[in-house]
N, C-alpha and C positions, 0 to 999 in steps of 0.2 A: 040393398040390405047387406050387401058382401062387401062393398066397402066399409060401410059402420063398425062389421065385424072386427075390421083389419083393426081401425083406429083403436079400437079396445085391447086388440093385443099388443098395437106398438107401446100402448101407455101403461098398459101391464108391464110389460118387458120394462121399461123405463123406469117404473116405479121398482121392481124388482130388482134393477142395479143401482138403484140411487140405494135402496135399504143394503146391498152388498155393499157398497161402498162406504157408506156413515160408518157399519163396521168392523171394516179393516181402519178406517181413520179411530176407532174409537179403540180397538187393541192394538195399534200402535203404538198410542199417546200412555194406557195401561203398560203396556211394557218399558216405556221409558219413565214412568212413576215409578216402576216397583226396579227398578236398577239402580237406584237408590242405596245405598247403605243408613242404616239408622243413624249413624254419628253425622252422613255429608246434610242425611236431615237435619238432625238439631243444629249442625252449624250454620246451616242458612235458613233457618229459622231464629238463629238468636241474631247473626246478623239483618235479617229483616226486622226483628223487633228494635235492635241497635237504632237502626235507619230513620224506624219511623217514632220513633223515642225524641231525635234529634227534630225534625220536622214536629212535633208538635210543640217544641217547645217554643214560647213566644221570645220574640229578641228583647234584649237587653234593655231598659228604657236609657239607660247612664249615657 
């Protein structure tokens, strides 16, 4: 019965670093969105829209 026990606390414990973990990975990735300036925003967003502008457009039949 006292081994049972154990197993329940290692996976507890395990479970309890996996969720610390997702969120330091998840205010990482937040902190490096919000480091952003609004302008390098729109910039690389008109050039992605630029990009895929290009990419849709079908080739030339000529």
């Amino acid at each position: 019965m006292r081994q049972r026990m154990r197993w329940w606390k290692v996976l507890g414990l395990a479970g309890l670093a996996g969720v610390a973990a997702t969120g330091v990975v998840i205010a990482r990735a937040e902190r490096r969105r919000r480091a952003y300036t609004p302008e390098e925003i729109r910039q690389r967003l008109l050039e992605r829209h630029a990009q895929s502008g290009d990419a849709a457009k079908p080739a030339d039949p000529a």
